[in-house]
C-alpha positions as CSV (number, residue, x, y, z in Angstrom):
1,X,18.7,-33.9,0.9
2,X,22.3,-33.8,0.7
3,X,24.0,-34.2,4.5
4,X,27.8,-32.4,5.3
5,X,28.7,-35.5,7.2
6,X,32.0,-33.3,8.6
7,X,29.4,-30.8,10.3
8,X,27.8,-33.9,11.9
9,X,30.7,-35.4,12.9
10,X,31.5,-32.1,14.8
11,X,28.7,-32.0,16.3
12,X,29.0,-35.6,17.8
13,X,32.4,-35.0,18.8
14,X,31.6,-31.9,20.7
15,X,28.4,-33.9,22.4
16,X,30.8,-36.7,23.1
17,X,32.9,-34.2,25.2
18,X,30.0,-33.4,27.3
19,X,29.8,-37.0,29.2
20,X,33.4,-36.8,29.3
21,X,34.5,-39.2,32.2
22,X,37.3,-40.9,33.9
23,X,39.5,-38.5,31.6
24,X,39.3,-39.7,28.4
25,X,36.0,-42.0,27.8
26,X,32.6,-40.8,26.7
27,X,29.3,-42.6,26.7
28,X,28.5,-43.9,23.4
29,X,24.9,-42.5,22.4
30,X,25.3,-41.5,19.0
31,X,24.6,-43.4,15.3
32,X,27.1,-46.2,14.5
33,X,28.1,-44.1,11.4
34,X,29.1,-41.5,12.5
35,X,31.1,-43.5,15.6
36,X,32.4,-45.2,12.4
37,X,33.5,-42.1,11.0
38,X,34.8,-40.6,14.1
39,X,37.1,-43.7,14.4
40,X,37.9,-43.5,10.6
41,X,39.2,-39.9,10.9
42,X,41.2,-41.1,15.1
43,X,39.3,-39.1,16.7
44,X,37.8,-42.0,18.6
45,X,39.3,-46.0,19.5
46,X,37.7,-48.5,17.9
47,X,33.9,-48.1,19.2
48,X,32.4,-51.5,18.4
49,X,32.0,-53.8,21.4
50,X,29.6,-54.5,24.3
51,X,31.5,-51.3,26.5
52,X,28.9,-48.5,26.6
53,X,31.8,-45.7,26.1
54,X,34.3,-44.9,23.7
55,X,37.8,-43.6,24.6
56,X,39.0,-40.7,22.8
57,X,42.6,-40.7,21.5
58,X,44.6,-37.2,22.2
59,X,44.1,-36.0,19.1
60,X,40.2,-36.7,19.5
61,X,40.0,-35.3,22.9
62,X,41.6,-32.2,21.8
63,X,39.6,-31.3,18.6
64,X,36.8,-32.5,20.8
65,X,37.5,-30.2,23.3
66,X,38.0,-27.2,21.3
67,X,34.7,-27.4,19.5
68,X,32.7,-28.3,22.6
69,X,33.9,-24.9,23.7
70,X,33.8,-23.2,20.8
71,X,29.5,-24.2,20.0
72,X,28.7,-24.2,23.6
73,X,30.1,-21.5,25.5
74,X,28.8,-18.3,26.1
């Protein structure tokens, strides 16, 4: 089966935006891919390293923002 890797990465970024803390970090809980991609495309910093969260840049926190509220509000 063929995956749209964009709709996953999405999805992540919107989840990630859920455990939003301290303003701008998220916990870390998803598939190194697509943390990989989510860093390949800015959304995210760099996620490798012993640090549970990942810290969005603007741009990430934005998009991430936007889609959170666009899937999950009623």
């Amino acid at each position: 089966m063929s995956l749209n890797t964009d709709k996953i990465d999405d999805a992540a970024l919107a989840l990630l935006y859920l455990t939003l803390h301290d303003g701008y970090r998220a916990w870390k809980g998803f598939d190194w891919g697509v943390l990989g991609r989510l860093h390949d495309k800015g959304m995210i910093h760099d996620p490798v390293g012993k640090v549970k969260s990942v810290v969005f840049t603007p741009e990430g926190l934005e998009r991430a923002k936007e889609l959170f509220e666009t899937m999950f509000e009623k």
